[in-house]
PDB file with one MODEL, atoms N, CA, C and O in Angstrom:
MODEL        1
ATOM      1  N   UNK A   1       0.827  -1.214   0.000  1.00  0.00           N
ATOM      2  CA  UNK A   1       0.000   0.000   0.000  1.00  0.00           C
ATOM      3  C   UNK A   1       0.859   1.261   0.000  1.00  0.00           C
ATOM      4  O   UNK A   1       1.801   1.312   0.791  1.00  0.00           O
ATOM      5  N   UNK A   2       0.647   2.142  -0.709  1.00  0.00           N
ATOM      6  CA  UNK A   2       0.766   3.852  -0.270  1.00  0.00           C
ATOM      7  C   UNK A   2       0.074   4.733  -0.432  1.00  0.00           C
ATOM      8  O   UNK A   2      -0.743   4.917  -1.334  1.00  0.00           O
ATOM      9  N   UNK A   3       0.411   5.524   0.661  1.00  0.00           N
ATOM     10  CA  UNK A   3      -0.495   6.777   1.488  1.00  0.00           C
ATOM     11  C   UNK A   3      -0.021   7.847   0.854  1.00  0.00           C
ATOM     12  O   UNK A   3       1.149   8.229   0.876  1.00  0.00           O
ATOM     13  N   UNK A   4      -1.184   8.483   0.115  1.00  0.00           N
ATOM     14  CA  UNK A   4      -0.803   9.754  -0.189  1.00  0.00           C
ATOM     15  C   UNK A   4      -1.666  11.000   0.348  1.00  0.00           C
ATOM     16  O   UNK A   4      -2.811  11.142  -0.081  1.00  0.00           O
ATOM     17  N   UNK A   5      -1.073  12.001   1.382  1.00  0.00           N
ATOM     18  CA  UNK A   5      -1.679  12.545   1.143  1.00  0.00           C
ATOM     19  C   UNK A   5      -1.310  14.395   1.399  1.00  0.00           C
ATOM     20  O   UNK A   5      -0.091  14.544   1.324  1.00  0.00           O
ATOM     21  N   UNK A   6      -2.158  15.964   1.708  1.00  0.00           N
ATOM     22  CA  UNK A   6      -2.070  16.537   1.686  1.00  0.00           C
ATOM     23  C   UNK A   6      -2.029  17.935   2.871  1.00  0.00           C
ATOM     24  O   UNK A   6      -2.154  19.156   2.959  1.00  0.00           O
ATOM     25  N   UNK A   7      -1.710  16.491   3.762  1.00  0.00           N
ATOM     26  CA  UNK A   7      -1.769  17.311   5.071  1.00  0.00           C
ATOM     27  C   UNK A   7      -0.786  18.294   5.307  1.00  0.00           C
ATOM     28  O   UNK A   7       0.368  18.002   4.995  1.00  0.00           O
ATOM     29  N   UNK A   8      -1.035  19.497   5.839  1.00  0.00           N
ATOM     30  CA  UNK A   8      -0.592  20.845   5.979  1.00  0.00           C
ATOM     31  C   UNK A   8      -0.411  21.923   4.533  1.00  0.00           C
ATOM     32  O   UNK A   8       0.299  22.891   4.266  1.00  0.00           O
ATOM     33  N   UNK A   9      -1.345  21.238   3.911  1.00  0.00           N
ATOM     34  CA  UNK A   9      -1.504  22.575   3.009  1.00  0.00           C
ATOM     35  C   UNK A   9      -2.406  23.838   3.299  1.00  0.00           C
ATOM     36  O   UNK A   9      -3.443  23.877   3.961  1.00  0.00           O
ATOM     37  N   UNK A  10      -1.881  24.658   2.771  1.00  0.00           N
ATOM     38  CA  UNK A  10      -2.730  25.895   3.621  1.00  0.00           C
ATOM     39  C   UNK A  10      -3.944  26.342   2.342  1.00  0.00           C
ATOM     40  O   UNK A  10      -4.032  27.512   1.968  1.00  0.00           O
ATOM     41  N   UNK A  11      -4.597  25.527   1.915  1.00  0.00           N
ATOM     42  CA  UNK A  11      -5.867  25.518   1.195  1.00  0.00           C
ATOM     43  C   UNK A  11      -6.602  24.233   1.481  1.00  0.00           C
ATOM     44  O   UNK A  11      -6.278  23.250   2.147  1.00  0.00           O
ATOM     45  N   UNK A  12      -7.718  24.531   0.764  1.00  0.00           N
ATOM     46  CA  UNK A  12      -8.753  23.265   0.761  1.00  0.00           C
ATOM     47  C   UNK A  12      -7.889  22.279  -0.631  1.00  0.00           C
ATOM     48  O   UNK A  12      -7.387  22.803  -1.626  1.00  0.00           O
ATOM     49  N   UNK A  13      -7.911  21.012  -0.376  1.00  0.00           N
ATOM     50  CA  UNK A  13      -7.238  20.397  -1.539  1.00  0.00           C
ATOM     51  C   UNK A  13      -8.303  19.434  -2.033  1.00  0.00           C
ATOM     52  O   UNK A  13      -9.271  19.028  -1.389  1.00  0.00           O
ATOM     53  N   UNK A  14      -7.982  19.148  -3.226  1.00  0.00           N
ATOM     54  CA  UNK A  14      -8.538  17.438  -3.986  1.00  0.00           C
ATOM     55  C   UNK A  14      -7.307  17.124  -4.169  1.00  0.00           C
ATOM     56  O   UNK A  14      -6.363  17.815  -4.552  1.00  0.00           O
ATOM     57  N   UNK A  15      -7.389  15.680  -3.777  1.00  0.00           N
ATOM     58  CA  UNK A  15      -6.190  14.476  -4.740  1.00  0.00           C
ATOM     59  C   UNK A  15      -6.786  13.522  -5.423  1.00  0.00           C
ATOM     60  O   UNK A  15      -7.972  13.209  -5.320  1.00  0.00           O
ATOM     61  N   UNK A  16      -5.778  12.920  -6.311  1.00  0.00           N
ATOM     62  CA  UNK A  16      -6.468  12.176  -7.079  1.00  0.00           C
ATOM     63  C   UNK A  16      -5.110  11.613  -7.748  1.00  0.00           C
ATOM     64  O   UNK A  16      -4.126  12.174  -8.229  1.00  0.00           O
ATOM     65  N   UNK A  17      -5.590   9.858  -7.518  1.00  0.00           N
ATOM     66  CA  UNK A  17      -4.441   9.257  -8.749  1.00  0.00           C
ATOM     67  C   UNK A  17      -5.025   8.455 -10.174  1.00  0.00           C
ATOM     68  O   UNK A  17      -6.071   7.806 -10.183  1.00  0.00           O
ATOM     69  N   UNK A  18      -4.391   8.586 -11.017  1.00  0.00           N
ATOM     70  CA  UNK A  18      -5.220   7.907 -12.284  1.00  0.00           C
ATOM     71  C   UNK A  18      -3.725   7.081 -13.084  1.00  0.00           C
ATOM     72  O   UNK A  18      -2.539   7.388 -12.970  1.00  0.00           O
ATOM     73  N   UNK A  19      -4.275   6.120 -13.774  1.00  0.00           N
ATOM     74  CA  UNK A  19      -3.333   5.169 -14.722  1.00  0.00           C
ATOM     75  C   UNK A  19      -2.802   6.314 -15.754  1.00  0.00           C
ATOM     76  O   UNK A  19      -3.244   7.462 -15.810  1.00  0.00           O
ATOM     77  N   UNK A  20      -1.821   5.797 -16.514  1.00  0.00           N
ATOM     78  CA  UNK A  20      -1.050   6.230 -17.536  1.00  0.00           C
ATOM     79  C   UNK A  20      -2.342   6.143 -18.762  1.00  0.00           C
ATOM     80  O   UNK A  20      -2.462   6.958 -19.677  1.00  0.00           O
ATOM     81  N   UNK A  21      -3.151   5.078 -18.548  1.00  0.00           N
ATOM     82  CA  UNK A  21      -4.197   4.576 -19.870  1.00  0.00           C
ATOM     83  C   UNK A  21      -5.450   5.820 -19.301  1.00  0.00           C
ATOM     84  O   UNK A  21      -5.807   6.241 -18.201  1.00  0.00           O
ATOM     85  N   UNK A  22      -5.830   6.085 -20.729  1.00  0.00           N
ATOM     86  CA  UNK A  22      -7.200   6.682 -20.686  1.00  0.00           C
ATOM     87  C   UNK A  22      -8.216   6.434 -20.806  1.00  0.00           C
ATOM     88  O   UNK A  22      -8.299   6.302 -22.027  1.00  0.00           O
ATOM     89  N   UNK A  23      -9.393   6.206 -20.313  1.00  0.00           N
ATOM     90  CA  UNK A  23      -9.990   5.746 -20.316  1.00  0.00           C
ATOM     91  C   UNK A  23     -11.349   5.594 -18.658  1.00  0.00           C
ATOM     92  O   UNK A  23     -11.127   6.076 -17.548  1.00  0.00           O
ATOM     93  N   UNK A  24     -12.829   4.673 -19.130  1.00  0.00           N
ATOM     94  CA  UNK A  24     -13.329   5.082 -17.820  1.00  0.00           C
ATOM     95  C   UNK A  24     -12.666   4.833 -16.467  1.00  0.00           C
ATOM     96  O   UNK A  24     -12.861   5.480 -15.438  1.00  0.00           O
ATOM     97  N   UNK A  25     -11.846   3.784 -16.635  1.00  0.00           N
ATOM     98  CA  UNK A  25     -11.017   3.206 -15.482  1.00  0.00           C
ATOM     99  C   UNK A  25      -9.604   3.935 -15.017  1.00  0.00           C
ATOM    100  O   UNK A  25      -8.895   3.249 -14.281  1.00  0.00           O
ATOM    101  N   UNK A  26      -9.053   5.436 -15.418  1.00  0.00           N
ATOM    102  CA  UNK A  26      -8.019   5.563 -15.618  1.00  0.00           C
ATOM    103  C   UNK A  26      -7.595   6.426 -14.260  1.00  0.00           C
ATOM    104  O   UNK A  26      -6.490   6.856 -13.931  1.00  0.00           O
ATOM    105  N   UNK A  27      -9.135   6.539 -13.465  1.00  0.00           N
ATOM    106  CA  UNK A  27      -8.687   7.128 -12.326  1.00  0.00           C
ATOM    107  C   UNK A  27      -9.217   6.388 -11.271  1.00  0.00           C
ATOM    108  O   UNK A  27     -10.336   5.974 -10.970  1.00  0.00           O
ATOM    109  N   UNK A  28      -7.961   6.333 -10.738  1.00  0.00           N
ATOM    110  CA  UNK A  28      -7.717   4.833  -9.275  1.00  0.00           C
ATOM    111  C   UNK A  28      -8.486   5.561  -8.168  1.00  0.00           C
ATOM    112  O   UNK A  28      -9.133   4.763  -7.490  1.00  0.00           O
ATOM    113  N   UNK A  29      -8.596   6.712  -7.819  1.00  0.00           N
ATOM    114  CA  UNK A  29      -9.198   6.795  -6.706  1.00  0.00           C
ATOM    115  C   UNK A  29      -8.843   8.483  -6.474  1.00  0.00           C
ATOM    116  O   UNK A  29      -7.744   8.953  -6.768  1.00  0.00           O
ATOM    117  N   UNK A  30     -10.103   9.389  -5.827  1.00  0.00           N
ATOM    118  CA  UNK A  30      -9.853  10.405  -5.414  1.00  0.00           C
ATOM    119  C   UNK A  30     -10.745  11.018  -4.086  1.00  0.00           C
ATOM    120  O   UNK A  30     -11.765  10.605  -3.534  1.00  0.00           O
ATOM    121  N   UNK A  31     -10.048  11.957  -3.892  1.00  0.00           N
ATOM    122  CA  UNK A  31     -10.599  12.454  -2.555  1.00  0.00           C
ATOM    123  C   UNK A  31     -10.649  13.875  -2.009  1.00  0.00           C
ATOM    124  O   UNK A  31      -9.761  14.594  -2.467  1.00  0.00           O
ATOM    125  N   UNK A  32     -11.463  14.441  -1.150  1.00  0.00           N
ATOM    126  CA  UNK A  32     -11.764  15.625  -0.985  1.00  0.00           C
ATOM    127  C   UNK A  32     -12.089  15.401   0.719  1.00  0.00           C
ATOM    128  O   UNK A  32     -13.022  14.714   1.136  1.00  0.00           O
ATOM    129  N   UNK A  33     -10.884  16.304   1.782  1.00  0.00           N
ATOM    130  CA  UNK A  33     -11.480  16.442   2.652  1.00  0.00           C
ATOM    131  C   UNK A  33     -10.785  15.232   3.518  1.00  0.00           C
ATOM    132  O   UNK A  33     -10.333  15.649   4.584  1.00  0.00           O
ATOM    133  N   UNK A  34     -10.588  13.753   3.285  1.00  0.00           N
ATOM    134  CA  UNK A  34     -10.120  13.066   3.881  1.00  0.00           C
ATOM    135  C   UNK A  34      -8.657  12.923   4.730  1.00  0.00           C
ATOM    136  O   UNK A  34      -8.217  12.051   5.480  1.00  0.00           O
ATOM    137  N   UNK A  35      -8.252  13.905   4.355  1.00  0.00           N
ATOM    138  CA  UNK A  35      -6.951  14.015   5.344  1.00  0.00           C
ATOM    139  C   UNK A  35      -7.307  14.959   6.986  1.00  0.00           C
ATOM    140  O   UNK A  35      -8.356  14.929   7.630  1.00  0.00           O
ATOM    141  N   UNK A  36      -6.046  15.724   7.296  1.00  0.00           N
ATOM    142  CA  UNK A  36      -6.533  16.665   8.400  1.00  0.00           C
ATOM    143  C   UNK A  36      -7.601  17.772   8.021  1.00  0.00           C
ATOM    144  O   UNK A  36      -7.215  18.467   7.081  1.00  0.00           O
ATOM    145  N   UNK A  37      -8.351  17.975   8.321  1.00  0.00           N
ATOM    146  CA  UNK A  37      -9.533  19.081   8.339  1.00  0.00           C
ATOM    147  C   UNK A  37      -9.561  19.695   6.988  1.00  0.00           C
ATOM    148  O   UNK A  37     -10.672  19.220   6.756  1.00  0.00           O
ATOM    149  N   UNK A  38      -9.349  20.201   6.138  1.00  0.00           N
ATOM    150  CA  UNK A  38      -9.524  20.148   4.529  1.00  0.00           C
ATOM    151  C   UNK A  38      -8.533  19.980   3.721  1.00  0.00           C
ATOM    152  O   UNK A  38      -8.481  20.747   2.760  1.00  0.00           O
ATOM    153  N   UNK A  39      -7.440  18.905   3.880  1.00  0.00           N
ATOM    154  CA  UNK A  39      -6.894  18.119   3.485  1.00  0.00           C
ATOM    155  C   UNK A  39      -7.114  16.968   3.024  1.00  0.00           C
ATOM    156  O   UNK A  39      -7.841  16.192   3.643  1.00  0.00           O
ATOM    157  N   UNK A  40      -6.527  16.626   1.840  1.00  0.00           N
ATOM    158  CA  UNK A  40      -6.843  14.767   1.576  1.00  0.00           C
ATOM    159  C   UNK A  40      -6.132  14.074   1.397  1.00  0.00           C
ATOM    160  O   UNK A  40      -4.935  14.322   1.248  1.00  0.00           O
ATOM    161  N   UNK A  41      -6.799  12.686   1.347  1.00  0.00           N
ATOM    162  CA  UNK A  41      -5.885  11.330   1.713  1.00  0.00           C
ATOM    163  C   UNK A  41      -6.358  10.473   0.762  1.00  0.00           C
ATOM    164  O   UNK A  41      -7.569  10.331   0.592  1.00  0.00           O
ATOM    165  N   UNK A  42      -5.377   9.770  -0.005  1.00  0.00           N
ATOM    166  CA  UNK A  42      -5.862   8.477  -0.782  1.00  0.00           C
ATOM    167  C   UNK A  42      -4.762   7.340  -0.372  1.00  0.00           C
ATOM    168  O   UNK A  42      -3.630   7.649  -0.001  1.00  0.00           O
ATOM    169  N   UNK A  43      -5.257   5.886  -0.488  1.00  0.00           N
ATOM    170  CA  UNK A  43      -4.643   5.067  -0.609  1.00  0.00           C
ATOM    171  C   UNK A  43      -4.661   4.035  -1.725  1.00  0.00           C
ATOM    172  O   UNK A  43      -5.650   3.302  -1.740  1.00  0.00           O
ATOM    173  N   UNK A  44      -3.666   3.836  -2.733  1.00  0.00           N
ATOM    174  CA  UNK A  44      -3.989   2.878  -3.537  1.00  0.00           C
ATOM    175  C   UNK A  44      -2.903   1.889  -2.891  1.00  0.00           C
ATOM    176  O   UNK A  44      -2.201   2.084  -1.900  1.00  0.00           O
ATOM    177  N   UNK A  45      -2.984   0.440  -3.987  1.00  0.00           N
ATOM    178  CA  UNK A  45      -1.947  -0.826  -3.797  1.00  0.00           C
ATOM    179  C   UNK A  45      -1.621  -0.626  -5.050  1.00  0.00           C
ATOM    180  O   UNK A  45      -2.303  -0.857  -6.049  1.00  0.00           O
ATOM    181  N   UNK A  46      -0.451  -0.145  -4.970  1.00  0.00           N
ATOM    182  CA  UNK A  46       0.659  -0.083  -6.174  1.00  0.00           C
ATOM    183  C   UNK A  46       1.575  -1.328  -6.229  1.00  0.00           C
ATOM    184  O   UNK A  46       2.009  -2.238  -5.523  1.00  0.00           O
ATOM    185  N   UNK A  47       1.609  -0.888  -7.336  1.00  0.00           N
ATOM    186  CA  UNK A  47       2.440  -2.982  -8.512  1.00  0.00           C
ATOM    187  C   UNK A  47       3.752  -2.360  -8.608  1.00  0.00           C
ATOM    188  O   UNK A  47       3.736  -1.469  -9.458  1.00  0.00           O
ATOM    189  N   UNK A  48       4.847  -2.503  -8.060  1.00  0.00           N
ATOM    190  CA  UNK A  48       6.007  -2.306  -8.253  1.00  0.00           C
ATOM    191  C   UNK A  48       6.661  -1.857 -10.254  1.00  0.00           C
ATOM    192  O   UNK A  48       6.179  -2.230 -11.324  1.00  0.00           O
ATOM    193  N   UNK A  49       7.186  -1.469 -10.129  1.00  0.00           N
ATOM    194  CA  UNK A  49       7.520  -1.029 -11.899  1.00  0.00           C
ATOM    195  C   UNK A  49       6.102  -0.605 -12.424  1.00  0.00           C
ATOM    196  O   UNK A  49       5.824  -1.230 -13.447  1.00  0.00           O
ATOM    197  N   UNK A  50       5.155   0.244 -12.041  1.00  0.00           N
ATOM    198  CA  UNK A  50       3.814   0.510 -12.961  1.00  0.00           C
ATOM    199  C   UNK A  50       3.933   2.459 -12.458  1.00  0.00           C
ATOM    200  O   UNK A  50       4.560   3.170 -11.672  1.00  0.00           O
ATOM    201  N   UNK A  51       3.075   2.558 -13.323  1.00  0.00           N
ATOM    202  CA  UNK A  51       3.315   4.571 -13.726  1.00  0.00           C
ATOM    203  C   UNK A  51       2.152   4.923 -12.775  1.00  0.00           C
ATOM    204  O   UNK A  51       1.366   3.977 -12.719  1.00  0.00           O
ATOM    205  N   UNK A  52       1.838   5.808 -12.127  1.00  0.00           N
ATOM    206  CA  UNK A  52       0.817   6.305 -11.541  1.00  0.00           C
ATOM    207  C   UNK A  52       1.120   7.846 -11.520  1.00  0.00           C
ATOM    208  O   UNK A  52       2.224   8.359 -11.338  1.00  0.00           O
ATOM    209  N   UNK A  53      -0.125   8.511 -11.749  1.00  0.00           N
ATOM    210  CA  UNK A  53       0.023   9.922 -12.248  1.00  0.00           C
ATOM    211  C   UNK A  53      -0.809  10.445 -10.684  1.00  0.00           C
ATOM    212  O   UNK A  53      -1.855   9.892 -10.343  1.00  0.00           O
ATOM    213  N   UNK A  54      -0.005  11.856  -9.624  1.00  0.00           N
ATOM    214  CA  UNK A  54      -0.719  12.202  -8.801  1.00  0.00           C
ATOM    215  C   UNK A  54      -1.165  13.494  -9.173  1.00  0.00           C
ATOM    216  O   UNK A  54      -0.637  14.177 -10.050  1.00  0.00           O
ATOM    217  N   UNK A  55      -2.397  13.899  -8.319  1.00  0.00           N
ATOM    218  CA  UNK A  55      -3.015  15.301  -9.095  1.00  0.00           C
ATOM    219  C   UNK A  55      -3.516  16.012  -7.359  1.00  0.00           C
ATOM    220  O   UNK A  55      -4.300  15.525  -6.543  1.00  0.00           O
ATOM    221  N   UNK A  56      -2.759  17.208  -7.280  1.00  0.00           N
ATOM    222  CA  UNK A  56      -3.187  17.912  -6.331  1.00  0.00           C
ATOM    223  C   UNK A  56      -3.888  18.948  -6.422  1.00  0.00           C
ATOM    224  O   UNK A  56      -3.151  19.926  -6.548  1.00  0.00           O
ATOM    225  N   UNK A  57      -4.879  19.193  -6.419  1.00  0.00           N
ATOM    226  CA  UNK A  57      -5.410  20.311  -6.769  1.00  0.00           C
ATOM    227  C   UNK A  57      -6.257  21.047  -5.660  1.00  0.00           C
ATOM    228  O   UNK A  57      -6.539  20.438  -4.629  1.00  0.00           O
ATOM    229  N   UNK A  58      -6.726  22.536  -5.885  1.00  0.00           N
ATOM    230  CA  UNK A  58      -7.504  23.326  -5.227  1.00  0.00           C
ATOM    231  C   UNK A  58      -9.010  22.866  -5.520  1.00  0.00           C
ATOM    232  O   UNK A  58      -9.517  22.523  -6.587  1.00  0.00           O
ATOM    233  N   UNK A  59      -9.850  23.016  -3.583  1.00  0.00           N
ATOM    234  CA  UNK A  59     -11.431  22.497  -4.074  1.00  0.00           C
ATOM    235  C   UNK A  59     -12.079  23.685  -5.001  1.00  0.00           C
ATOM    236  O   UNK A  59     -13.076  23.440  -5.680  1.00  0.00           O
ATOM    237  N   UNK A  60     -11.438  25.047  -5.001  1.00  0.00           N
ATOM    238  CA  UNK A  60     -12.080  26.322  -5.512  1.00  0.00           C
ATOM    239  C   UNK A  60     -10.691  27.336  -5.535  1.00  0.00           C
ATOM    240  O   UNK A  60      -9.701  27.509  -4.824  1.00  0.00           O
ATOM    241  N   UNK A  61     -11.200  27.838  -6.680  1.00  0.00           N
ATOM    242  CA  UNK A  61     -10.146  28.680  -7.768  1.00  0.00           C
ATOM    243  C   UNK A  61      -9.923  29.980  -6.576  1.00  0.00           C
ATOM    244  O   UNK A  61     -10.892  30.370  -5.926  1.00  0.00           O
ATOM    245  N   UNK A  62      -9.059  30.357  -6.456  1.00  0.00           N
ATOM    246  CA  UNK A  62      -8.080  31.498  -5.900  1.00  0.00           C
ATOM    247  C   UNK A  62      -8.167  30.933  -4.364  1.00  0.00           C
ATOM    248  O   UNK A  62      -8.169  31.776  -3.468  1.00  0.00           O
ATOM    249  N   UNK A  63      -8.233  29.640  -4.042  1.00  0.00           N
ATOM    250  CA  UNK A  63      -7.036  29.087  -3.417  1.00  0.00           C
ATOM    251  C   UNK A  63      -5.644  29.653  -2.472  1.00  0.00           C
ATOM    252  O   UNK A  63      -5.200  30.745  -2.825  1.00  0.00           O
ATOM    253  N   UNK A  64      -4.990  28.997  -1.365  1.00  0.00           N
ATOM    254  CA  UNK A  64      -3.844  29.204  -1.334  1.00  0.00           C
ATOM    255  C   UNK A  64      -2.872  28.775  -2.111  1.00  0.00           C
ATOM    256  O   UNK A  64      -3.215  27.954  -2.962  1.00  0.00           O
ATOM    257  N   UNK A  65      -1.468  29.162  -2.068  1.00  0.00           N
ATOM    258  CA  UNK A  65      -0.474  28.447  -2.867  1.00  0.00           C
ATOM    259  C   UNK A  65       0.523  28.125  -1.938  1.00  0.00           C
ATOM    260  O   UNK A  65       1.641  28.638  -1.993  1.00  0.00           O
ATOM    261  N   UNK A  66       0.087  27.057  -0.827  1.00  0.00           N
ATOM    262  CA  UNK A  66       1.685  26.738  -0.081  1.00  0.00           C
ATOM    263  C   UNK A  66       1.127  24.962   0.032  1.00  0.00           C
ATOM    264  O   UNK A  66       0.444  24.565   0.976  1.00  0.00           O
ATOM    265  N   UNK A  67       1.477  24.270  -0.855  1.00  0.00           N
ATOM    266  CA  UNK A  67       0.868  23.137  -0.488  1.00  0.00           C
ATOM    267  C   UNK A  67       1.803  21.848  -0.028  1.00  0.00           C
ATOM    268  O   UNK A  67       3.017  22.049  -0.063  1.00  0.00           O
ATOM    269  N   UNK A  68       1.439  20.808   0.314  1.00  0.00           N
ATOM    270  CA  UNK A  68       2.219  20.092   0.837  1.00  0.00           C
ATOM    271  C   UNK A  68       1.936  18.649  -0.174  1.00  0.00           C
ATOM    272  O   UNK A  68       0.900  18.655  -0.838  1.00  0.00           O
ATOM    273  N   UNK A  69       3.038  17.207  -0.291  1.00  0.00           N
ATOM    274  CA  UNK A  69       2.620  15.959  -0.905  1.00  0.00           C
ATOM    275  C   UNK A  69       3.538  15.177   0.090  1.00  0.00           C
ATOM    276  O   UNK A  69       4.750  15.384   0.145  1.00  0.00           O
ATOM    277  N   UNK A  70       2.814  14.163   0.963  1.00  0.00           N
ATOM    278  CA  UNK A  70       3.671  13.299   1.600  1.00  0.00           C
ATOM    279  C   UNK A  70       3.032  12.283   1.301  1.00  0.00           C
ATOM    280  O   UNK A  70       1.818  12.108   1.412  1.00  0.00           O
ATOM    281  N   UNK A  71       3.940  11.465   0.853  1.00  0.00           N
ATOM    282  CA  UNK A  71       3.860  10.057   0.144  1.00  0.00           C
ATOM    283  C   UNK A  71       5.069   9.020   1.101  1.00  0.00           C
ATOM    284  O   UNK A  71       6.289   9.130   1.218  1.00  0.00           O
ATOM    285  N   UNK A  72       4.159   8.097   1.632  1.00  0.00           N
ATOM    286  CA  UNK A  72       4.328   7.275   2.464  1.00  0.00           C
ATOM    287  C   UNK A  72       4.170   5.362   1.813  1.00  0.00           C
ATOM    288  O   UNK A  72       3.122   4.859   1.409  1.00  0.00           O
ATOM    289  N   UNK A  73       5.579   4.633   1.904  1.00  0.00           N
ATOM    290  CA  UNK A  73       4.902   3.328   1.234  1.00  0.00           C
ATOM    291  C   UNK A  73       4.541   2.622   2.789  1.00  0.00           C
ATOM    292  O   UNK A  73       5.398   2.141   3.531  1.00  0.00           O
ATOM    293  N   UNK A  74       2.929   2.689   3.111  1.00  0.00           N
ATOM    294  CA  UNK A  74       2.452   1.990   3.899  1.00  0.00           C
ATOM    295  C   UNK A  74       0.761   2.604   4.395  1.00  0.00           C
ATOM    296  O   UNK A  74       0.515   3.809   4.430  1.00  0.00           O
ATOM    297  N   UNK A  75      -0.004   1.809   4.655  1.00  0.00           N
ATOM    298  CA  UNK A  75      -1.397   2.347   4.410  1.00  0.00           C
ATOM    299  C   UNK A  75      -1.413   3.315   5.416  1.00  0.00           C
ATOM    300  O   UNK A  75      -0.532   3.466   6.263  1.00  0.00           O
ATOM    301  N   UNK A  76      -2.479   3.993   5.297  1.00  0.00           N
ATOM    302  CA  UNK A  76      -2.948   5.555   6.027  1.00  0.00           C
ATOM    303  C   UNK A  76      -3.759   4.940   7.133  1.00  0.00           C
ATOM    304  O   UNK A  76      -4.603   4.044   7.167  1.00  0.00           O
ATOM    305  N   UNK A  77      -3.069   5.940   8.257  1.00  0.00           N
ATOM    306  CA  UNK A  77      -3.629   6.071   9.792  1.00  0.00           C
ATOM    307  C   UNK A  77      -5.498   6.227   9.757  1.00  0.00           C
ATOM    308  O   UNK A  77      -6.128   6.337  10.809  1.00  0.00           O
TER     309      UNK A  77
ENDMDL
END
């Protein structure tokens, strides 16, 4: 497993991971809110040697800009 997520950013965040392939299946999992207080957290099970694309983004446009990505190989607290 790894934990990704966006704790201590000083905005509201979305994360989100998706495959290299496009398509309906190409996004593994996303989240809004699940980390510390409007922060988020995803966990996928990653395949050793495979591509995974991460996406941090703001829940709403003009946002802060100090954000944080801690990526952890082991599942979330």
């Amino acid at each position: 497993p790894v934990c990704i997520d966006s704790n201590g950013s000083d905005y509201d965040t979305v994360l989100y991971v998706r495959s290299p392939e496009c398509g309906s299946d190409a996004e593994l999992v996303c989240d809004d809110d699940g980390g510390d207080v409007l922060d988020s957290q995803v966990e996928i099970s990653a395949t050793a040697g495979s591509t995974y694309f991460v996406f941090l983004d703001a829940y709403s446009e003009g946002a802060g800009t100090d954000w944080v990505l801690n990526v952890a190989l082991n599942s979330c607290p």
